[in-house]
Wavefront OBJ file of the C-alpha trace (Angstrom):
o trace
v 105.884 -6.274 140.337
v 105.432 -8.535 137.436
v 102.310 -9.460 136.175
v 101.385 -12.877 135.956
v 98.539 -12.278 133.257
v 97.389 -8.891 131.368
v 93.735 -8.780 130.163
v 93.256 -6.162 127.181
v 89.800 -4.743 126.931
v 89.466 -3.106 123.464
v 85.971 -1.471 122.399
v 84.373 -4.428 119.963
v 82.272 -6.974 121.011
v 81.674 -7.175 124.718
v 79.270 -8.262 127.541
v 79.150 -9.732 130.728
v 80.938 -12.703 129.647
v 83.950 -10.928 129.231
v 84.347 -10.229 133.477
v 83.627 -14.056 133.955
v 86.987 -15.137 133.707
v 89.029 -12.209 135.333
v 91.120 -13.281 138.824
v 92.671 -11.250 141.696
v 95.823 -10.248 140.584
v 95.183 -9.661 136.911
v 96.322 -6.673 135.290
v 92.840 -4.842 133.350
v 94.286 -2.385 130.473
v 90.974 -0.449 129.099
v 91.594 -0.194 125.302
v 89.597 3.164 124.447
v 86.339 2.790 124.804
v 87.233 -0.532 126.794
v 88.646 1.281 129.380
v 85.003 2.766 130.114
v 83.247 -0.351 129.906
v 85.782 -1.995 132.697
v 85.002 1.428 134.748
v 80.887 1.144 134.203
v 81.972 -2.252 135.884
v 82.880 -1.417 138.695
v 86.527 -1.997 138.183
v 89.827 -0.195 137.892
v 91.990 -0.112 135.105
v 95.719 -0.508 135.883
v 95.946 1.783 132.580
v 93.351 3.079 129.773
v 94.937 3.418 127.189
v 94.641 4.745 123.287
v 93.366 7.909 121.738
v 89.920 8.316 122.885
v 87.906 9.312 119.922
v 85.129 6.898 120.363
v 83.858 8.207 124.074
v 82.802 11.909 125.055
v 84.678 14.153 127.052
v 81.955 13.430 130.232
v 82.787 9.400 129.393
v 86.493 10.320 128.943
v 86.451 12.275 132.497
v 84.668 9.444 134.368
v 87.877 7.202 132.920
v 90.408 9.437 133.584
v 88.440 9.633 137.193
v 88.711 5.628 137.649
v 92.272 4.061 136.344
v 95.398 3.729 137.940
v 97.174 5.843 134.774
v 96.027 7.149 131.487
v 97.701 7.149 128.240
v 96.216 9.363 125.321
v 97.690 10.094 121.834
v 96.071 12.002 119.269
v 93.615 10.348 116.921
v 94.841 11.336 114.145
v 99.086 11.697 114.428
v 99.631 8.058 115.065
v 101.188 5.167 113.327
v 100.014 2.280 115.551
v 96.249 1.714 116.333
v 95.058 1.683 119.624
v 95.438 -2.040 120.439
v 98.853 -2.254 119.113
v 99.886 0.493 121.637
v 98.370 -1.511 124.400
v 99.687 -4.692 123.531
v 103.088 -3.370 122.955
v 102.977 -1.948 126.408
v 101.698 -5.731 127.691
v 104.559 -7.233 126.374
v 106.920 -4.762 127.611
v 105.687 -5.862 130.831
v 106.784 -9.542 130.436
v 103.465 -11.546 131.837
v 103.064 -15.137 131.133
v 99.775 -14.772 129.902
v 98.252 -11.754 127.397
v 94.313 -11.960 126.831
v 92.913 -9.948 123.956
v 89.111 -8.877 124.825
v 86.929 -6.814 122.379
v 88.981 -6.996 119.809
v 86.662 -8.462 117.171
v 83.533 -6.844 115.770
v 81.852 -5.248 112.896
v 85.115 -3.582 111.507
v 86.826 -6.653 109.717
v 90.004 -4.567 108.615
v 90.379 -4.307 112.458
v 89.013 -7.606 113.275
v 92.312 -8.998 110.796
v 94.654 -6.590 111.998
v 93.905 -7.647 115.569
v 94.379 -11.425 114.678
v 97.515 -10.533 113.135
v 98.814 -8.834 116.242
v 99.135 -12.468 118.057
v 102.300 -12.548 115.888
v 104.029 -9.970 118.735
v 102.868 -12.444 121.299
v 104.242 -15.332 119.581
v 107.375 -13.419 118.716
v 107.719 -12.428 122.424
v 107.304 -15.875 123.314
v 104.289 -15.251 125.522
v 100.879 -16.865 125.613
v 99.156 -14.948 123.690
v 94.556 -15.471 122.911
v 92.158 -13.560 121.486
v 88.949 -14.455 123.502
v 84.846 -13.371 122.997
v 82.110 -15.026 123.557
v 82.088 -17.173 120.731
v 85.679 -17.482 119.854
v 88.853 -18.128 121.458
v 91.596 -17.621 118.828
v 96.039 -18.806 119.007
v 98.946 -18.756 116.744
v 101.215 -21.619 117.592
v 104.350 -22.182 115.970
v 104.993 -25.555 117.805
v 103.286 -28.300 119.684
v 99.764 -27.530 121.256
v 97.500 -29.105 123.461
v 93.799 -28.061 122.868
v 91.491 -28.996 126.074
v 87.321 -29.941 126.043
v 85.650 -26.721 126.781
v 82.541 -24.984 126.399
v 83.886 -24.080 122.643
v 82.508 -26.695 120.153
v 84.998 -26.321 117.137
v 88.394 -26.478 116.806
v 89.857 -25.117 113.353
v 93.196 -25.035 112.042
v 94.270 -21.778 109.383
v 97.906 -21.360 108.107
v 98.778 -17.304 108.549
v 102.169 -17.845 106.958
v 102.057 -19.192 102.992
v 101.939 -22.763 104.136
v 101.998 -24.606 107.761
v 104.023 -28.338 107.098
v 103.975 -31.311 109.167
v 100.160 -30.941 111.182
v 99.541 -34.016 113.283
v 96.621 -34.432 115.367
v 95.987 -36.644 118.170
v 92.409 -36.569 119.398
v 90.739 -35.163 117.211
v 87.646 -36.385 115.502
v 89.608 -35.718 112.572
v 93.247 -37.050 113.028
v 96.337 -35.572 110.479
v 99.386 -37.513 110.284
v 102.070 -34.758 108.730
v 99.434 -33.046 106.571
v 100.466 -29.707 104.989
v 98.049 -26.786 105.120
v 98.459 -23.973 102.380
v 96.690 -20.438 102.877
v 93.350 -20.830 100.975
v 92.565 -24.477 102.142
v 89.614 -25.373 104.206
v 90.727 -28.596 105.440
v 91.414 -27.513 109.019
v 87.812 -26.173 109.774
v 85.388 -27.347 112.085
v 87.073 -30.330 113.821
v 85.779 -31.295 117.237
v 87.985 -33.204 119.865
v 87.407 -37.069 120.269
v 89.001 -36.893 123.512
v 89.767 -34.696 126.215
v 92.714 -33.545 124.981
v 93.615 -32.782 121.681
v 97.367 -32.209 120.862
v 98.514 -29.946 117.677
v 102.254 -30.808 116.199
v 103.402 -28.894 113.331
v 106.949 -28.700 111.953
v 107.130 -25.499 109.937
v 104.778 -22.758 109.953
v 102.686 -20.493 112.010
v 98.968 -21.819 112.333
v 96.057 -20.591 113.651
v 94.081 -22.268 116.457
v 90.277 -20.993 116.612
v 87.884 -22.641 119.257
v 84.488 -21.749 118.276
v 80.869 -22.184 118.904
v 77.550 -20.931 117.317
l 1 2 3 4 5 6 7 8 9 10 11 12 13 14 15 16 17 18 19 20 21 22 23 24 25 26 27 28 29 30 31 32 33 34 35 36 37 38 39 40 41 42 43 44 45 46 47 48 49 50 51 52 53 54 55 56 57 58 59 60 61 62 63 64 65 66 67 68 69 70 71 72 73 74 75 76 77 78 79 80 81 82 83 84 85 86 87 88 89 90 91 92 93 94 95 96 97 98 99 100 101 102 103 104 105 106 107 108 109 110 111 112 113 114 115 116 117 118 119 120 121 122 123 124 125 126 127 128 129 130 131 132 133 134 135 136 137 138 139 140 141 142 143 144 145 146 147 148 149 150 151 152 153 154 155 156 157 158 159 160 161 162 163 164 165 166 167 168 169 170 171 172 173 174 175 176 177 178 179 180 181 182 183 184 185 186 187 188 189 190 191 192 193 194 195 196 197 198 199 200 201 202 203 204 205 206 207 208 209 210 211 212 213
């Protein structure tokens, strides 16, 4: 059966807010030492996933005890990191919806590297967020709509060289076919003036960061 929506738990920042938001029929994927906070949860992983070298072999048993399937590599004979493999699998799975959980915290080479892997989702042509408690976190390559939410901030950041064409509607801060370059701060810290916000951009691939502090 298809998914509808896979939520990846990787082993960066988490917390209770993180099972807030999960429904019936998602798909859970434990990313490492995700998979054994989803288990310490009380729930199942549909797979756990990755190689395993941040949990002990009594933390790796009680995963292996609690998911659906297990998928372990070696930690050092690998070319992808952990949440690559798992969202590679996600995609291969074709859901509407991937969420990206844990995937930011104090390493920032990962923290980037994980921001850059929304480029698969986009690619893929599947909704694709990174999500904490703070931070909620798109690449869009075409129109958006951005709705009032708990998240204070909205912030615009070109990934490619430059993003042409930004027009915003609802925003505090409107942009009428603006061009944002990498290394401008232009796009940070708008707030919507509405209750919906729509993002247009012509060329480009831009990320979309809802914050708050």
């Amino acid at each position: 059966m298809k998914p509808t929506r896979i939520l990846l738990f990787a082993g960066g920042n988490l917390g209770s807010w993180a099972l807030r938001d999960i429904q019936k029929d998602d798909w859970l994927v434990g990313v490492d030492r995700g998979s054994l906070f989803l288990v310490r949860n009380g729930l199942t992983p549909h797979l756990s996933i990755g190689d395993f070298d941040s949990v002990s072999a009594e933390e790796m048993s009680e995963i292996e005890r609690h998911s659906e399937a297990v998928s372990s590599c070696d930690p050092v004979m690998k070319d992808l990191t952990d949440t690559e493999m798992a969202l590679t699998w996600a995609i291969e799975q074709h859901p509407e919806e991937i969420v990206l959980i844990g995937v930011l915290g104090t390493r920032f080479d990962h923290t980037l590297a994980n921001v850059h892997l929304l480029q698969k989702g986009l690619q893929a042509q599947i909704d694709c967020r990174i999500v904490d408690e703070k931070n909620e976190i798109r690449l869009i390559d075409r129109e958006c709509t951005i709705v009032s939410d708990h998240f204070a901030n909205v912030s615009l950041l070109p990934l490619t060289p430059e993003v042409t064409g930004i027009t915003l509607t609802g925003f505090l801060y409107p942009l009428d076919n603006a061009t944002l370059r990498i290394g401008d701060t232009l796009g940070i810290s708008n707030v919507l003036s509405a209750e919906k916000g729509t993002i247009q951009i012509k060329s480009g691939k831009l990320l979309v960061m809802k914050s708050k502090d």
